[in-house]
Structures are given as C-alpha cells and as structure tokens.
C-alpha positions in Angstrom: 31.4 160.5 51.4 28.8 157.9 52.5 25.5 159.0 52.8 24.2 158.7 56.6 20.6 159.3 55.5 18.3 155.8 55.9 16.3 154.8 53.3 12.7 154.4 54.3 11.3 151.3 52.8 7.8 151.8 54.2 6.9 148.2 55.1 8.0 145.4 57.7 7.9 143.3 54.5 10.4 145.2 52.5 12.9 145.3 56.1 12.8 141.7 56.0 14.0 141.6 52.3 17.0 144.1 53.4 18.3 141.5 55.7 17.0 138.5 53.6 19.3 140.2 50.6 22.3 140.8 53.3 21.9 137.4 55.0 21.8 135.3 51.7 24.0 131.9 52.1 22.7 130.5 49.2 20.4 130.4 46.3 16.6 130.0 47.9 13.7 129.4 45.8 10.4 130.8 46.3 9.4 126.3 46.7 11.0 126.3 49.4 9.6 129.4 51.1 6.7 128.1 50.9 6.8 124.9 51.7 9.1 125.5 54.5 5.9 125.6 56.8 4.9 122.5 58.4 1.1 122.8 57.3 1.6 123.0 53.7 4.6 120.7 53.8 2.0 118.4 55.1 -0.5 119.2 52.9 2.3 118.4 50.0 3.7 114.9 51.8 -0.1 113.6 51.8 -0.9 114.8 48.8 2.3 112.6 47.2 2.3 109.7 49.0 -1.4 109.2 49.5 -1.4 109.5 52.9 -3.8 111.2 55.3 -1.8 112.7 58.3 -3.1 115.8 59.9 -1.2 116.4 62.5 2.1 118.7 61.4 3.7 118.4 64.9 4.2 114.6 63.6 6.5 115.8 60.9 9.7 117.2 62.1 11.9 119.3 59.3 15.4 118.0 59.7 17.3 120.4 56.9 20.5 120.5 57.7 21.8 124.4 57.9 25.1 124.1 56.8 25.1 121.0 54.0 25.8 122.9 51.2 27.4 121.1 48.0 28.1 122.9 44.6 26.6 126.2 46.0 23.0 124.6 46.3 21.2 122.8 49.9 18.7 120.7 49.9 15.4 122.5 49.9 13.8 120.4 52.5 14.6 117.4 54.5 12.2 116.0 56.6 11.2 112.6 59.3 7.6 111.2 59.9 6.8 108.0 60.8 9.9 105.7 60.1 10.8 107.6 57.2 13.3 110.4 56.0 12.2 112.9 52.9 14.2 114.8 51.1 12.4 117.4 48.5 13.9 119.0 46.2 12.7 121.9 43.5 14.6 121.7 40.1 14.2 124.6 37.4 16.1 122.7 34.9 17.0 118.9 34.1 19.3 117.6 36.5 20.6 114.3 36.3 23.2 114.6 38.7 20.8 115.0 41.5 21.1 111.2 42.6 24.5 111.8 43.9 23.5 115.4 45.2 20.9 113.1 47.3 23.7 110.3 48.2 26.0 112.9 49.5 23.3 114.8 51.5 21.5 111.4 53.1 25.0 110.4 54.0 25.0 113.8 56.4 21.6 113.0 57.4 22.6 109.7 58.7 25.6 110.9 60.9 24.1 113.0 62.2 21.2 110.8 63.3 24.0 108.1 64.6 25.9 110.7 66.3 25.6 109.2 69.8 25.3 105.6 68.4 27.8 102.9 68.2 28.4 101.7 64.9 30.7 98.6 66.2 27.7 97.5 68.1 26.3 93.6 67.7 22.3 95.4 67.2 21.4 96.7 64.0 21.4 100.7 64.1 18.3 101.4 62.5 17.6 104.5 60.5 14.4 105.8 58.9 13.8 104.6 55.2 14.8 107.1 52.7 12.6 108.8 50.0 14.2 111.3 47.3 11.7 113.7 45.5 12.3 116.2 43.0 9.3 118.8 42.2 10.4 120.4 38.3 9.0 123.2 36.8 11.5 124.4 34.3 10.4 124.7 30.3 11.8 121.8 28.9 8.8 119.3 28.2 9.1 116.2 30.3 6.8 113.3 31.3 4.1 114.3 34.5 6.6 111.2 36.3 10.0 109.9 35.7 12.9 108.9 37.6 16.6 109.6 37.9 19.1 106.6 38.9 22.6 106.8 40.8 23.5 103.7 38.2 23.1 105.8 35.2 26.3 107.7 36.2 28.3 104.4 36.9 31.3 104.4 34.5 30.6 100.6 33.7 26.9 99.3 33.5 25.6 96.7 36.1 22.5 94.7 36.2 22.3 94.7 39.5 24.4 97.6 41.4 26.1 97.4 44.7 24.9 100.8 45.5 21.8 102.6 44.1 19.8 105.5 45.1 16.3 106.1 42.8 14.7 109.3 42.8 11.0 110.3 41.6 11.0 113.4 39.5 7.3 115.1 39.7 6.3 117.9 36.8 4.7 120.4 38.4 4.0 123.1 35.8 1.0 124.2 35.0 -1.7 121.5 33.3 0.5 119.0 34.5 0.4 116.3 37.2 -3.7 117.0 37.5 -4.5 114.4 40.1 -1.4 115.6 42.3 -2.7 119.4 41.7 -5.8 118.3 43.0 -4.8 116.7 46.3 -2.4 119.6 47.1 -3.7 123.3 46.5 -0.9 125.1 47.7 1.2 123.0 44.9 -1.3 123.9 41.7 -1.0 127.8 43.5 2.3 128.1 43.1 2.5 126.1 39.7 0.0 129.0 38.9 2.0 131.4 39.9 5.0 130.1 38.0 3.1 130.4 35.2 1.9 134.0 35.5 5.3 135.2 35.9 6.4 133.4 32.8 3.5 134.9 31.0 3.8 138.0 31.9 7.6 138.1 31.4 6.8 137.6 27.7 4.3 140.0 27.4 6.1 142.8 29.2 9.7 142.4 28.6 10.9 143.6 32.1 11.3 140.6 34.3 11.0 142.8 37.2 7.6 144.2 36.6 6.8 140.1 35.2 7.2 139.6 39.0 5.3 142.1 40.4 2.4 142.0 37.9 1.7 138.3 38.8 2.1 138.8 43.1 -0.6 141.7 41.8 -2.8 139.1 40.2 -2.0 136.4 42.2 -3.2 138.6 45.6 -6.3 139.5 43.6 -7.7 136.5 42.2 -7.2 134.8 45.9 -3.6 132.5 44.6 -1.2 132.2 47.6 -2.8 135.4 48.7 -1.5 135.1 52.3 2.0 133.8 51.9 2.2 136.5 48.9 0.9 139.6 51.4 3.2 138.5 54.1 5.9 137.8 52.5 5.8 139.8 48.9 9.3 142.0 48.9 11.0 138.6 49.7 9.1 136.7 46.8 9.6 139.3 44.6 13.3 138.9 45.0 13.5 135.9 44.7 11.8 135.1 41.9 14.3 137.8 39.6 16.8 135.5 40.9 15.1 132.3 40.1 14.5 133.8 37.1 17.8 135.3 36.2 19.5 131.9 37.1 17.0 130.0 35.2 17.8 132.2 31.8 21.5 131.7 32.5 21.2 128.2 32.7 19.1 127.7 29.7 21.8 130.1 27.5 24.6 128.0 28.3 23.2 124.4 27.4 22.5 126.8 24.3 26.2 127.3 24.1 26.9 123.5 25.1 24.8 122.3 22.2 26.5 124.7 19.5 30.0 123.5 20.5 29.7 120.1 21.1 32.4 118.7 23.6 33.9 116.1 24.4 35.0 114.1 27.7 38.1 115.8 27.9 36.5 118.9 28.3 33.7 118.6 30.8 35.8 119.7 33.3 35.8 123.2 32.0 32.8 123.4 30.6 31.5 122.0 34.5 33.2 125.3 35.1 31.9 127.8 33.0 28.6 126.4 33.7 29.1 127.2 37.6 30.8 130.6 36.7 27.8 131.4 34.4 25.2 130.6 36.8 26.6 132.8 39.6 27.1 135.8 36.8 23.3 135.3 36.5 22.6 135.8 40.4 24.7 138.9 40.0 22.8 139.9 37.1 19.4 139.6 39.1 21.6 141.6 42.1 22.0 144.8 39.3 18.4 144.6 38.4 17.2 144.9 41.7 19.5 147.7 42.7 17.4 149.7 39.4 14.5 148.6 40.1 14.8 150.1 43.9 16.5 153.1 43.0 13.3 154.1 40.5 10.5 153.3 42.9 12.4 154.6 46.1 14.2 157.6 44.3 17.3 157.0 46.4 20.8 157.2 45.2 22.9 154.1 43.9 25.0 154.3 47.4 21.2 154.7 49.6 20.5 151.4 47.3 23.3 149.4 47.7 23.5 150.1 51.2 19.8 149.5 52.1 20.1 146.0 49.9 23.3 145.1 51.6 25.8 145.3 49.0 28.7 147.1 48.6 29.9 149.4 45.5 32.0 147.4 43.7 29.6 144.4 44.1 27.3 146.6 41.9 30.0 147.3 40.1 30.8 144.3 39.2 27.2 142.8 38.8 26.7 146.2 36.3 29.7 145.0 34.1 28.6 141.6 33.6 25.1 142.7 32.5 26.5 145.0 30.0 29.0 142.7 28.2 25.6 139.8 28.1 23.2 142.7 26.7 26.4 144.1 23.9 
C-alpha cells in the first residue's frame, strides 16, 4: 500500500527540485539556468560581441517554449537592437547544430511574421540572425571555430544557395582568456565545470563530485548566489549533464571500434538517441539513492517526492545494472 506520509525535504530549494524533477520537458543544462537571467545574459552578449549595453530591459528573451527537435530546445533565443541570438551550450562536438539552428530560426521568423503579409510589395524585415555555440565538453578543440550548414550538403558548392555559419566558443577552463575576462559569470561557471570534473575523478561518486564543488564553489565566493538559491536544482542537473555527457562519450567509443558505413547511420543515429536517454535514466536511479541515504525515506517516499513512478525506477535500475555488469 502507498505510503501517505510526506517526505520532509527541509528547504524551499529542495521543493523546487521536486517539481523541477516532475515538471521536466526536456534536458536543461545548468548554462542555461544561469544565463536564463536578463543581467547575466547581458553581461554574456557584451562580453561576445564587444558591445557595451547596460540596460537588460533592452534585451527581450524570445525562446520559444514548445520548439523542441530531437529531444533538445534551444537554450536561449534572444532580440536587441535589430538583431536575433540564438545561444546554445554543447557538451560534445556537434556538427549537426547548423541545421538544428536553420530549423529553429525558421520558427523564430513565423512567429515574428505572424500578422504580416508575406505577398506584400514592402520588404518584411526581420532582425539579423547570429548563431552561438558555448562548448565545454573534453575533447580538445581550438578557443574559436566555426560550423557550416554547407559542410552537410551532399554535393560541394562554392558558393551555396543557402547557408547558415555558426561560431563555436570553448569555454572550458584556461580557455578563451580575453572572453573570461569580459564576462565573470562565464569563467564562474567554466570554474565550476571544472571542479565537478575534478572532483568526479578524485572521488568516484559523481553525486558527491557535485555536491563537493557547489560546497567549494559557495565557499570560495564562485556563483555563490545563483548556487545558494538555486543548489538542489543545480545539483540535479548537473548528474544529468553529467550522466548524458558519459553516455555520449561511450558510444562514439563504440562508433569508433565498429566502424560503419552510410548504410548504417540510420541505426547507429538510433542507438545513439536510445543511449543518451538510458543515460538520463541512469542519472534518474542515482538520484533516487542518493535521496533515499540522506533523507532515510523508503524507495516508494523517494520516488514519490522526485515525481517518478515505480516502474520508472524500475526501469532506470535495470539499465544501470546491465552498463555496470
């Protein structure tokens, strides 16, 4: 029989994550948390484009809430001045992101033409577009580079009908120094990237990686305030970050060892899919562990209080076994 007692979590902040696990449409990234405030996105924008705006009521966030391809949104889509951003935060190498980009700024647009005639003698203008992508994964790659919708064209053209360009920005750790510089919310959270990386290796447990870095982090004065306010909710995250990340990394692993050919992409497009939401799961089962030690609560109180059902866990249990044989 279903327990009716409530778990106490003992903070507003751990609430939130109850309804942040329940309410989860799809895979958020502690990037975009951040950087989902007008300030800092400000502070980011400037800092990129060498601007010197200081107003953030001139910068109006225009992500749109239900454009969601292959299971990811774009992090953050915004207008100031005559222009449209859209910035995106990328754990891994992802060439495909050009056509991501295409797809998205083609919702953008209707939506902005909506009420517009199209069939009308005037030009419709519409703001200039600017693609971003901010990469902290572990493959080494230049502090700047560049992904081209062309370079998935099945025949090469010197000059294409159609082509989107966007700017791919390292931002790990000791990289991109004159960017860090300009934006000190960025080199924060590159910092705490890093920690969490660090102390994954030294402790093993990814879970107590997490927490041992917001610890630090608090401490030594590193996104203290977004960390404090929002820490169960970061925490979470970042195992699934995290958990994705590994999952990802294993089967390009797999990818390289087996070699395929073009008749196969389709399937190995697939598994790769399949494997990444196994890894989300896999974060899911660590969580409901993790909250069951510290809260001394029963698997059902657990599940219940994170918003899953049984035979979700069940499920997410399962899979981690058969990886960890």
């Amino acid at each position: 029989m279903k327990s009716e007692r409530k778990v106490e979590t003992g903070n507003a902040s751990s609430e939130r994550a109850v309804n942040f696990i329940a309410n989860r449409k799809y895979k958020d990234t502690v990037f975009r948390m951040i950087f989902s405030d007008k300030e800092r996105l400000l502070e980011l924008y400037n800092a990129v484009s060498g601007k010197h705006y200081d107003n953030p009521d001139d910068l109006k966030i225009v992500t749109l809430e239900n454009a969601v391809y292959m299971g990811m949104k774009n992090d953050l889509a915004f207008l100031l001045d005559t222009g449209i951003y859209l910035y995106e935060h990328q754990s891994t190498v992802n060439p495909n992101i050009p056509l991501r980009d295409l797809i998205y700024i083609a919702s953008e647009y209707n939506k902005l033409v909506e009420t517009k005639s199209l069939y009308s003698s005037a030009v419709q203008k519409i703001p200039t577009p600017n693609f971003i992508v901010f990469y902290n994964g572990e493959k080494e790659i230049d502090d700047r580079g560049e992904y081209r919708l062309s370079d998935a064209f099945e025949t090469r053209v010197e000059n294409p009908a159609l082509e989107l360009r966007v700017t791919v920005l390292n931002v790990n750790h000791g990289r991109n120094s004159e960017l860090m510089e300009q934006c000190r919310t960025l080199r924060d959270y590159a910092e705490y990237v890093a920690r969490v990386r660090r102390y994954k290796m030294e402790l093993g447990s990814l879970d107590d990686a997490v927490k041992a870095a917001v610890d630090e982090c608090i401490k030594d004065g590193i996104l203290s305030d977004f960390l404090r306010k929002n820490r169960a909710e970061v925490e979470m995250t970042s195992i699934l970050e995290y958990n994705q990340e590994e999952e990802e990394r294993k089967l390009r692993v797999a990818e390289r060892q087996v070699g395929y050919d073009e008749g196969r992409e389709a399937g190995l497009e697939e598994g790769m899919e399949r494997g990444v939401e196994e890894g989300e799961k896999i974060g899911y089962y660590n969580m409901i562990k993790s909250f069951m030690a510290r809260k001394g609560v029963t698997l059902e109180e657990a599940c219940d209080s994170m918003g899953l059902s049984l035979e979700e866990y069940r499920e997410a249990e399962r899979i981690y076994k058969e990886r960890n044989k």
